[in-house]
Every structure is written in C-alpha cells, then in structure tokens.
ZAGU-119659 format. One line per 8 residues: number of its first residue (from 0); their letters; for each residue x, y, z of C-alpha. Coordinates in Angstrom, 2 decimals. Example, Ala and Ser with C-alpha at 12.3 -4.5 7.8 and 13.67 -1.06 7.14 Angstrom:
<rs>
0 = AS = 12.30/-4.50/7.80 ~ 13.67/-1.06/7.14
</rs>
This chain:
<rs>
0 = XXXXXXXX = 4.26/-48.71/-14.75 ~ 5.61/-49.96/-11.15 ~ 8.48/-52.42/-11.47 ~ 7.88/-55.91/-11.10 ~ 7.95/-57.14/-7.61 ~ 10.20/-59.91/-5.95 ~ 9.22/-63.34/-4.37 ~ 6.22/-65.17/-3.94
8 = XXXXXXXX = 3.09/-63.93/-6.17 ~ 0.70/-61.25/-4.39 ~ -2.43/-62.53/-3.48 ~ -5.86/-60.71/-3.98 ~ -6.08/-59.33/-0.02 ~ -2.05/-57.97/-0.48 ~ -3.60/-56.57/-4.19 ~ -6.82/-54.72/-2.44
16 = XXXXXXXX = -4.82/-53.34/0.30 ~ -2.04/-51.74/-1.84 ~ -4.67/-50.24/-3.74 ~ -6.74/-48.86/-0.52 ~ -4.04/-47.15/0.86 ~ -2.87/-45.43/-2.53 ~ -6.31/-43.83/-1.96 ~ -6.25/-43.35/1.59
24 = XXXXXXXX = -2.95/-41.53/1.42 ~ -4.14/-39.36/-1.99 ~ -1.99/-40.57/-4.43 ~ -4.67/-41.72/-6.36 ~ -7.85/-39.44/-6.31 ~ -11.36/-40.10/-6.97 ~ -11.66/-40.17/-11.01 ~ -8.24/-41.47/-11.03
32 = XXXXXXXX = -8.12/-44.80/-13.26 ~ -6.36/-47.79/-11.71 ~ -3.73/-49.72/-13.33 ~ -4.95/-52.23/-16.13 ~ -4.92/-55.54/-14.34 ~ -2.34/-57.02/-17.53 ~ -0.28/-54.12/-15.49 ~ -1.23/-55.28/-11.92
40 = XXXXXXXX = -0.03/-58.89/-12.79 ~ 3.16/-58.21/-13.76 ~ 3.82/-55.55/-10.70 ~ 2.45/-58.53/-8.47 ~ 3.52/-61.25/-10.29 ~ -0.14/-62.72/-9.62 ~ -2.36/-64.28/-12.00 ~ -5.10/-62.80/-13.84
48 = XXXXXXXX = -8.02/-64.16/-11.61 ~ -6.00/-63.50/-8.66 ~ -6.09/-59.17/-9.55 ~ -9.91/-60.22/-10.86 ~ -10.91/-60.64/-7.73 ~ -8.96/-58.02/-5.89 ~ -10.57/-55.67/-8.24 ~ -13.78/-57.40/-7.86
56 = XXXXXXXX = -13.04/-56.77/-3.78 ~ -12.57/-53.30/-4.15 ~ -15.56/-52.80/-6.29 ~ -17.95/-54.49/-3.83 ~ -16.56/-52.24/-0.94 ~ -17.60/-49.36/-2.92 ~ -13.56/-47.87/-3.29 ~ -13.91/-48.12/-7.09
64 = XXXXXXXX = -16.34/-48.17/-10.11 ~ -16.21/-49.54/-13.84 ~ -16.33/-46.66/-15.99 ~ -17.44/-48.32/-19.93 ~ -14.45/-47.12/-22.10 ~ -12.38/-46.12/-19.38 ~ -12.06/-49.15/-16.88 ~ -11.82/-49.32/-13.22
72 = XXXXXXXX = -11.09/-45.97/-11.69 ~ -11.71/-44.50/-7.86 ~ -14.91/-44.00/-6.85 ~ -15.44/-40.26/-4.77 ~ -16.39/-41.12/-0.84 ~ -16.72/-37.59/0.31 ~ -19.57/-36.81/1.88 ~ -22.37/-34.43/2.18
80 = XXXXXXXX = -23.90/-33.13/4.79 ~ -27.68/-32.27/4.49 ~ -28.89/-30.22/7.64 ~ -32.98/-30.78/8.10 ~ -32.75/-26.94/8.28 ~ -31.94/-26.41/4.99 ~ -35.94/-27.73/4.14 ~ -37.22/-24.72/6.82
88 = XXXXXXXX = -34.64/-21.90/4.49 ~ -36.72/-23.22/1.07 ~ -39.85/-22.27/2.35 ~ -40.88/-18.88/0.65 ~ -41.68/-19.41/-2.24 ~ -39.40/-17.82/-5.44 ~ -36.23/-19.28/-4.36 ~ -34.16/-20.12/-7.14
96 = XXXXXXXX = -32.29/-23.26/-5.39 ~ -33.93/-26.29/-3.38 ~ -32.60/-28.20/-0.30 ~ -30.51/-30.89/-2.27 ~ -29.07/-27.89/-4.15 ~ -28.76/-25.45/-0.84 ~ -26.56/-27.76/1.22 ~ -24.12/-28.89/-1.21
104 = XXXXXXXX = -23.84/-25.10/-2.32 ~ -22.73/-24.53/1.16 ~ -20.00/-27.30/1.09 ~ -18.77/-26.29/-2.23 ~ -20.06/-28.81/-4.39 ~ -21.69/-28.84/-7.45 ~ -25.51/-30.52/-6.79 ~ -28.05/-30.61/-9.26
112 = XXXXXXXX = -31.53/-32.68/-9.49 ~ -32.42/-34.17/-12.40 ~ -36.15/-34.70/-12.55 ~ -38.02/-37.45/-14.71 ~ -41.65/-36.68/-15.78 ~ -44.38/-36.89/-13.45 ~ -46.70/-39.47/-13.72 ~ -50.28/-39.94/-12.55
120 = XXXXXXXX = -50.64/-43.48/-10.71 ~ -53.05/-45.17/-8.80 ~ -51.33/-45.36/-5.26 ~ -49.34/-48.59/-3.72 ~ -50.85/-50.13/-0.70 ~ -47.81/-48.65/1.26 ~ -47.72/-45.08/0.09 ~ -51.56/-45.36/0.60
128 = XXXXXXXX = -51.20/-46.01/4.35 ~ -48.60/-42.84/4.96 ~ -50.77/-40.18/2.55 ~ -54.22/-40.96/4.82 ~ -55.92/-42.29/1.48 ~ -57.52/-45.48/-0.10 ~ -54.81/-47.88/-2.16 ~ -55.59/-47.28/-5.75
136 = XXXXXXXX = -56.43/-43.38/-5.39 ~ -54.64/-41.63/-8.07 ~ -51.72/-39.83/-6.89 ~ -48.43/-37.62/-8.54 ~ -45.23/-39.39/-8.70 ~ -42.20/-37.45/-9.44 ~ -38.87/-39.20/-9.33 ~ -35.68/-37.14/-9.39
144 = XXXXXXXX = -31.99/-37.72/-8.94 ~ -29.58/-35.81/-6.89 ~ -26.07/-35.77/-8.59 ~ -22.70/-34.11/-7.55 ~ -21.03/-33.74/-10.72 ~ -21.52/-36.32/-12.50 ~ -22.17/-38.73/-9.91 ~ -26.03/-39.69/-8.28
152 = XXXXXXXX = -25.80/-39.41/-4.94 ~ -29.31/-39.71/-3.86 ~ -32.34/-41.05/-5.30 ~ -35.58/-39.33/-4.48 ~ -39.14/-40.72/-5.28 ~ -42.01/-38.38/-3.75 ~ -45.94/-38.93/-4.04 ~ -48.44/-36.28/-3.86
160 = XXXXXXXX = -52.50/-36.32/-3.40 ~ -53.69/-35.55/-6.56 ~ -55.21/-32.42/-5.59 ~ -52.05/-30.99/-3.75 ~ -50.32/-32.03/-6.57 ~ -52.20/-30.10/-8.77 ~ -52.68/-27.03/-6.48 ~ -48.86/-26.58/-6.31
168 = XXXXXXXX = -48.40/-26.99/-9.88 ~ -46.47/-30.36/-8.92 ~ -48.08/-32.36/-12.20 ~ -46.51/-30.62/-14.23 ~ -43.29/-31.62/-16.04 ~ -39.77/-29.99/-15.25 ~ -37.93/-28.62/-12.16 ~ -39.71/-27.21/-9.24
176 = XXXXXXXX = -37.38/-24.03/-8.91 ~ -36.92/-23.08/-5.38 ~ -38.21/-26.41/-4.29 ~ -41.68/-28.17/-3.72 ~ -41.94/-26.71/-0.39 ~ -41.53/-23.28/-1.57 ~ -44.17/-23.75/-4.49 ~ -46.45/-25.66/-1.67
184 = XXXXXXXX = -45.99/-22.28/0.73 ~ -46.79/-20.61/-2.92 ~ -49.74/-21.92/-3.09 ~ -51.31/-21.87/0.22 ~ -50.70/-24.85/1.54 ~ -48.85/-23.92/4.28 ~ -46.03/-27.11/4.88 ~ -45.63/-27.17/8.36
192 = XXXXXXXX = -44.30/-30.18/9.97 ~ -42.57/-33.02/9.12 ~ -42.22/-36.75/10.47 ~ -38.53/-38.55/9.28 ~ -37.85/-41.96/9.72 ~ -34.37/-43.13/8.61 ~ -33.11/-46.64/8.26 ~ -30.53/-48.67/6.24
200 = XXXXXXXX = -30.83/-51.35/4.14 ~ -29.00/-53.49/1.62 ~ -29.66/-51.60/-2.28 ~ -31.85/-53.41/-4.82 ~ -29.86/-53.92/-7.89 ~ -31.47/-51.20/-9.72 ~ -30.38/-49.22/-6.84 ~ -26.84/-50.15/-6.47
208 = XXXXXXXX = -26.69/-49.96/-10.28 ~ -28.08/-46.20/-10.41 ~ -26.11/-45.35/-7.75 ~ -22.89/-47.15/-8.67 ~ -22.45/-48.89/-5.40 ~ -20.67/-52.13/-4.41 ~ -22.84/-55.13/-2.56 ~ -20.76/-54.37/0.43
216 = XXXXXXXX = -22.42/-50.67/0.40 ~ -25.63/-50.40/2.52 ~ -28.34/-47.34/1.69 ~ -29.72/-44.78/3.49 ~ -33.36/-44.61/3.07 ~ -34.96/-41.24/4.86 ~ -38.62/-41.58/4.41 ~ -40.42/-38.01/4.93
224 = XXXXXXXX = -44.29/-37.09/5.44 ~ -45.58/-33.40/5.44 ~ -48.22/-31.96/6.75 ~ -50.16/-28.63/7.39 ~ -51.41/-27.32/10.31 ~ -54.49/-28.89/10.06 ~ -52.33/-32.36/10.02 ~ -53.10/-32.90/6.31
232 = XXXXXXXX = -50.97/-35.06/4.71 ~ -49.54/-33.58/1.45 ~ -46.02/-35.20/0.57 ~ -44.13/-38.41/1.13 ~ -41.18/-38.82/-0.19 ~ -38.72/-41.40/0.42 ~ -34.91/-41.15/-0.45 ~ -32.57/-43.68/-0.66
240 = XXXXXXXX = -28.74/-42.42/-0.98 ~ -25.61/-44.22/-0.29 ~ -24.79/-44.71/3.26 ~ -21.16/-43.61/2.93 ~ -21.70/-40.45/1.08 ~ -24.53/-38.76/3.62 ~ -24.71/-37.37/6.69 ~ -27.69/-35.91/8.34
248 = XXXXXXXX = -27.56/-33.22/10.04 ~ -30.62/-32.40/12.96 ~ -29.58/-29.84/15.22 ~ -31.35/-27.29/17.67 ~ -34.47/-30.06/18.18 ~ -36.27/-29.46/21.53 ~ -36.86/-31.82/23.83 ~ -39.93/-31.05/25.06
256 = XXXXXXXX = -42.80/-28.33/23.51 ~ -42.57/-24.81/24.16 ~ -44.08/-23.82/27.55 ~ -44.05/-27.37/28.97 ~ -43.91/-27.98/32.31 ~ -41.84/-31.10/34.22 ~ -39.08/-33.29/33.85 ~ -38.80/-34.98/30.35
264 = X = -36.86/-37.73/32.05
</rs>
C-alpha cells in the first residue's frame, strides 16, 4: 500500500489523474484492480466521497470498470482494426472463420461471436425502409456479440428477408461458420455490394451496460446493407461498438468507376 501523503487532502481531479497516468505509463495494465478506495483515502488523505467520485470520474471516461467480486479494475482501450476487406476474403463459402474473427486473428487477439437465437419478427418501420419491404413483413433477426476475451467489443444486430434468410440457412440457430456472406455466396445469392454508413452517438443504457462503457464513451454505429447484382436487398445489419476500441479500416476505394472518363473534381 503507498505511504500516506503530506499536506493538504487530494482532491478528486489530483485522485483521477494519478490514476490515469499509472495506466498511461503501464504500471497498471488492463485487468489490473485499483486500490480499494479505504486504501486511496489514506494515501490521499481525502475523504471517502472525495475518491467516490474520482473513481466515479474514471469510470465515466471509460479508463476503468466495476468487476462484481473483484471491484474497480482497468478497463482494456486497445483497439482493433477491422479492414472492410476482410468482408470481400469471407466470401467463398466453407471458411471456418468470419470477418469479426479474421481481423482480430490478424492483430493477435482472441475474437469470438457469440450468437443468440434467431427469431422470426414482423419488421420495424426503420429496418422496413432499408430491406425494400412493407413494415410488419416477417423478417430473421439474429443478434450476436463480438468479444475479445472476455470483453464485448461490438454489438451486432442483422435482419434478413425471410426468404434469404431461409435460403442461406440463416433461421437456423447457432454460428454461421465462415460467415453469413460465405453461406449467402453458398447458396446462390451472390453478395455483391455493400452501402456503409457510420456515425456516433451517445450508448443507450443497455448499450453502455453490455458493453461496459462510461457515459463519457460515445458508440460507433456502422449500419450495412447488401445487395446482389440485381440490387436486391438481402442483409442489414447495424453494429454499434465502442468508439475508442475500433477503427475502420477502407483502403484501395476508387474514385471514380472503372473505364470512366473526366475529371472527378
């Protein structure tokens, strides 16, 4: 335990920032537990609602997380890179790894999914509007959850026309090995382009909760559409992830179609 410090008590700000650069410097590592705050007090000589609310600080700015049983410890900020050509390697179909899995092999890590049940729903006005059908048309929803270790990382809910769904085997329960792509391609369906839009937005409380965030810790949400070459729609999906975990990766885009002529000024 650190000695007890000299002079006037430390307030919550003094608190936070001792703690932030312990991490920033390494000497304590994500997992690590921080001091109990009886502890804290005594190194700070602060009161306990004084090292409350530093801990509550560093909480909300996403540095730490409560663990039940173990107490406050340091939450992992590393991120993860997830290249938009990892989705155009899962194609064929018989892979044995999908693009969450794919790019965080490549960095090392150890990704999973963990898939929930799909369920047969009659579609939301707004999920409606991007699959091209009426609100209320049944549809596939699978929900799954993209974890490094033991942490979730990413939250991924994807709908699917009934019929696709079906098609590609998507209805039923477990993981799509290889990917839903690769089991689309497997089935005919021939995925062939995609449309992304990205933004950020504060988390829900069931999202921050799921994906242990702070309320100072905005969310990346990447909603995808698919389509064939006919420009049927068969997949949205929309993933939310924390903002200071991903990075997405788009490289080699062109700027203009192949065999184009003129400036694209």
């Amino acid at each position: 335990m650190a000695t007890r410090r000299k002079g006037r008590p430390g307030g919550y700000e003094e608190i936070a920032a001792h703690f932030r650069r312990l991490m920033d410097s390494g000497e304590l590592s994500p997992g690590d537990p921080l001091p109990s705050m009886r502890d804290v007090c005594d190194q700070f000589g602060s009161a306990i609602t004084t090292v409350n609310r530093a801990f509550r600080l560093l909480q909300e700015e996403g540095r730490t997380v409560s663990k039940p049983g173990v107490g406050t410890i340091v939450r992992d900020m590393s991120r993860v890179r997830v290249p938009f050509s990892t989705y155009g390697d899962v194609l064929a179909p018989g892979g044995d790894k999908g693009p969450w899995e794919r790019a965080t092999a490549a960095q090392g890590l150890d990704g999973r999914m963990l898939v929930e049940a799909p369920e047969e729903v009659g579609a939301p006005a707004d999920v409606a509007a991007r699959l091209g059908i009426e609100p209320g048309a049944l549809v596939v929803h699978r929900r799954r959850r993209a974890t490094i270790g033991e942490d979730v990382v990413q939250l991924q809910d994807a709908w699917y026309p009934l019929e696709i769904a079906r098609a590609a085997g998507l209805d039923r329960p477990g993981k799509v090995v290889g990917g839903v792509l690769g089991a689309m391609t497997g089935a005919g369906l021939s995925p062939t382009s995609t449309d992304h839009d990205v933004e950020v937005w504060v988390p829900s409380a069931q999202q921050a909760a799921e994906l242990s965030l702070g309320s100072r810790v905005s969310v990346l949400v990447v909603e995808r559409v698919t389509y064939d070459a006919t420009v049927r729609v068969l997949e949205l999906t929309r993933h939310t992830g924390a903002a200071d975990r991903l990075t997405l990766t788009y490289k080699g885009l062109p700027l203009r179609a192949t065999g184009a002529e003129g400036s694209t000024s």
